[in-house]
C-alpha positions in Angstrom: 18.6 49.2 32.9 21.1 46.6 33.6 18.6 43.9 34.9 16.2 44.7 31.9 19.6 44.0 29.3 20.3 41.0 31.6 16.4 39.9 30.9 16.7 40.4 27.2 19.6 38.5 26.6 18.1 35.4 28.3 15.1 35.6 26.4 17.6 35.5 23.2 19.5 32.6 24.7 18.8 29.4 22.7 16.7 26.9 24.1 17.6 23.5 25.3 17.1 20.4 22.8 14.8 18.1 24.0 18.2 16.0 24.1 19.8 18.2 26.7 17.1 18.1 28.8 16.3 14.5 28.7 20.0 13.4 28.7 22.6 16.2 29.6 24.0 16.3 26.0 23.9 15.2 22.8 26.8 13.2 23.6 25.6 11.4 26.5 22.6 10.4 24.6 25.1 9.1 22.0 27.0 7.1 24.8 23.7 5.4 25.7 22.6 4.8 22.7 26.5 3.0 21.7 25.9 1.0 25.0 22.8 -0.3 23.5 24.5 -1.4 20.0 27.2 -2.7 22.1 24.4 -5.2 24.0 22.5 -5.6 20.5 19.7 -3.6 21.5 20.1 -1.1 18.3 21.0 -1.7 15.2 25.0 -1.5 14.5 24.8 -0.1 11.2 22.1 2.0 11.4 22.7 4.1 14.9 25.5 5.7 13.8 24.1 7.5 11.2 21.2 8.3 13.3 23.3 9.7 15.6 25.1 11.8 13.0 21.9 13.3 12.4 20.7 14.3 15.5 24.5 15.8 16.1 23.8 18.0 13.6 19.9 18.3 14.0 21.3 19.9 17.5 24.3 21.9 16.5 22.1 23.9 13.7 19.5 24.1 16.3 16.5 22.4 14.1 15.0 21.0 17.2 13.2 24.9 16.6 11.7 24.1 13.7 8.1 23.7 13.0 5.8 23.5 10.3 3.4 26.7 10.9 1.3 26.5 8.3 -0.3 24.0 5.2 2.2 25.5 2.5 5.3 23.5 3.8 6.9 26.1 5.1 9.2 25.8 8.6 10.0 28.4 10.8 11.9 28.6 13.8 10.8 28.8 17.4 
């Protein structure tokens, strides 16, 4: 019974953003990305915000969302 509960509650688990599994975290992707402003690789205005975004693209979990159907409506994964 135990193991099953122990299954069940994985399944539930949320998913790791493609962030996390490409860079760790959201905030080592953010560190990168800073390095690259810093060296003029990014734009220094615009990074920021992007990065603002994707912090809370990943902290309400959005990186779930999908459009399922042709009425513009988004569901979760």
């Amino acid at each position: 019974m135990l193991k099953r509960v122990a299954r069940l509650e994985a399944q539930r688990a949320p998913k790791a953003s493609p962030i996390e599994v490409l860079y760790g975290s959201v905030d080592g992707f953010a560190a990168e990305c800073m390095e690259g402003v810093a060296s003029g690789k990014l734009c220094p205005v615009d990074m920021p915000i992007i990065l603002d975004c994707i912090r809370r693209w990943h902290r309400d979990g959005d990186y779930g969302a999908r459009r399922t159907n042709c009425n513009g409506v988004w569901n979760r994964a």
